[in-house]
NULUMGU-538714 format. One record per residue: residue in one letter; residue number from 1; x, y negated, z of N, C-alpha, C in turn. Coordinates in steps of 0.001 Angstrom, whole numbers, plus 500000, padded with zeros to 6 digits. Each point is the difference from the previous one (the first is absolute). Layout:
N
REC kekol balo    n_X    n_Y    n_Z   ca_X   ca_Y   ca_Z    c_X    c_Y    c_Z
REC     A  NUM      X      Y      Z      X      Y      Z      X      Y      Z
...
END
This chain:
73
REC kekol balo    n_X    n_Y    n_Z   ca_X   ca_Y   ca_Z    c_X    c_Y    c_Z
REC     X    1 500698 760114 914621 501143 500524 499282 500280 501407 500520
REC     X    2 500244 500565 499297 500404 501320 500609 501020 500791 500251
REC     X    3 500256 500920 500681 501137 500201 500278 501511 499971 499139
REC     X    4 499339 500625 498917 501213 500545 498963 500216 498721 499455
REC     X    5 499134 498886 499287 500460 498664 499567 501084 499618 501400
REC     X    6 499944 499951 501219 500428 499372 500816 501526 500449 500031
REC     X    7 500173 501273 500245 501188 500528 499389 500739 499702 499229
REC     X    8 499424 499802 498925 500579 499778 498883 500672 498645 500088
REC     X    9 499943 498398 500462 500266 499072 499885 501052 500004 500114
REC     X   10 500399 498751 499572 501857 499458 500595 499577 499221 500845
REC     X   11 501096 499753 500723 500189 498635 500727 501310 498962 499453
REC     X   12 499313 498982 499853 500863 499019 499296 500443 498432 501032
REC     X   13 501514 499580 499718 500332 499053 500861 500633 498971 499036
REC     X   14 499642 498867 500081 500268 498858 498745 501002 499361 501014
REC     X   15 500915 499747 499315 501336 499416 500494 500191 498845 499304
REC     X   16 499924 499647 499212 499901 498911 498795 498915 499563 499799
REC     X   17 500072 498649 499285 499255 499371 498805 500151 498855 499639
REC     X   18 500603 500576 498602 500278 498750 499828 499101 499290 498604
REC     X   19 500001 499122 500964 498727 498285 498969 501044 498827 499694
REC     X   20 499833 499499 499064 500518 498298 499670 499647 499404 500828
REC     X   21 500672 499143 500750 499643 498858 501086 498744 499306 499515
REC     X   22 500076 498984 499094 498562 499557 499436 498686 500864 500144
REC     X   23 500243 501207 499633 498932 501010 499831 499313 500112 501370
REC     X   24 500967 500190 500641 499910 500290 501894 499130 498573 500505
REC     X   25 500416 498818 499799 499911 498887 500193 498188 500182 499612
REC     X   26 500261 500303 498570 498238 499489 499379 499059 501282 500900
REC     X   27 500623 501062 500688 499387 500794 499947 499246 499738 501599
REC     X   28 500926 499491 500713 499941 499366 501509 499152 499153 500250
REC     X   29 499595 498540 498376 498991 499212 500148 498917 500800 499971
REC     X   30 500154 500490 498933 498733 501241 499560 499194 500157 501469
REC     X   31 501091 500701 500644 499594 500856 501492 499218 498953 500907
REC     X   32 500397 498526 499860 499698 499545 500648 498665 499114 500013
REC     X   33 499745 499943 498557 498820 499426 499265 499024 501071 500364
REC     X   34 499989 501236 500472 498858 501414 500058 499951 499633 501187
REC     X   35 500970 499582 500609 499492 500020 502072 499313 498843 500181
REC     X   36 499962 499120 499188 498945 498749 500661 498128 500882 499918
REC     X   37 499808 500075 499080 498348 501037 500214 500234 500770 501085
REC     X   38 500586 500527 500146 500284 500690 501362 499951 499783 501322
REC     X   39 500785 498608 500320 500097 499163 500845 498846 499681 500253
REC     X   40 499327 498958 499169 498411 499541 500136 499193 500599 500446
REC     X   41 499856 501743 499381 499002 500921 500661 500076 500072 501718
REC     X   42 501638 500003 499920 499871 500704 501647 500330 498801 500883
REC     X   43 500245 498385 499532 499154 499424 500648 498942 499473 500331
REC     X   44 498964 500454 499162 498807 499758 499625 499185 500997 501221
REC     X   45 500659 501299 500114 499437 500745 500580 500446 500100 501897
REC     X   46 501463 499530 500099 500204 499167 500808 499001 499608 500723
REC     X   47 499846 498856 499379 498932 498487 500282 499107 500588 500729
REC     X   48 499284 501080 499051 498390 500869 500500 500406 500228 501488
REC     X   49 501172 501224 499995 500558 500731 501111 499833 499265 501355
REC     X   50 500838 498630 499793 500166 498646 501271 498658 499353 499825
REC     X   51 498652 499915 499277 498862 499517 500280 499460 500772 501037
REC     X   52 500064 501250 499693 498956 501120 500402 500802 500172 501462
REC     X   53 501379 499947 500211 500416 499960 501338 499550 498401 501199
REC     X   54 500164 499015 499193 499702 499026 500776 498214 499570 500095
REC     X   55 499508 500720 499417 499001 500021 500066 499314 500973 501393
REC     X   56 500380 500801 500309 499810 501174 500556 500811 499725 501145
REC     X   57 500853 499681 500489 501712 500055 500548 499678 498154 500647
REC     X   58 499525 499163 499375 500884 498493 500221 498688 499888 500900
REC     X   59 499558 500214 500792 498748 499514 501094 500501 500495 501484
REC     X   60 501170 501282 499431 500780 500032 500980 501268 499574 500221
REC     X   61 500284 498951 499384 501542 499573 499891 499307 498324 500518
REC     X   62 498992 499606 500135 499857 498617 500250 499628 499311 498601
REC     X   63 499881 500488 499077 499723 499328 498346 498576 499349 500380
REC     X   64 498838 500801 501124 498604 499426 499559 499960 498157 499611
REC     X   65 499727 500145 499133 499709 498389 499935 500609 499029 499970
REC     X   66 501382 500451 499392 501219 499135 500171 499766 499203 498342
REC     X   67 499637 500955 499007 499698 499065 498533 498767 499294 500200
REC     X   68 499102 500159 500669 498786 499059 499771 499437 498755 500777
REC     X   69 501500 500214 500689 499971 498131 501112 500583 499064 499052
REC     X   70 498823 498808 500710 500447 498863 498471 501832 499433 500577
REC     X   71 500192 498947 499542 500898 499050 500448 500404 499572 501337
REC     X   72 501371 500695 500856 499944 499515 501230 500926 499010 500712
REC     X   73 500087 498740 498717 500751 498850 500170 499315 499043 500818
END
């Protein structure tokens, strides 16, 4: 952008807005129906994150071999 556009702008401060309660309401499920894909990704990627650490990381915490002992009843 360049200088003179930059100049030129306003600066604007929203003090208001006003929505119908319902509207607000449907608009909030809305919001909330888009964050589940969202969610999934970044616990999905999560998951990877805590594999790749206990993988690397859990031989020094005492993990060796703690999932692959059978039954110790």
């Amino acid at each position: 952008m360049s200088e003179q556009q930059y100049q030129n702008e306003q600066k604007v401060v929203v003090t208001d807005i006003r929505m119908p309660f319902w509207s607000m309401v449907m608009f909030m499920v809305k919001w909330v129906f888009a964050s589940i894909p969202a969610l999934i990704i970044l616990s999905i990627i999560m998951g990877i994150i805590m594999a790749i650490f206990t993988t690397l990381f859990g031989t020094l915490m005492g993990f060796h071999g703690f999932f692959q002992q059978g039954p110790t009843f």
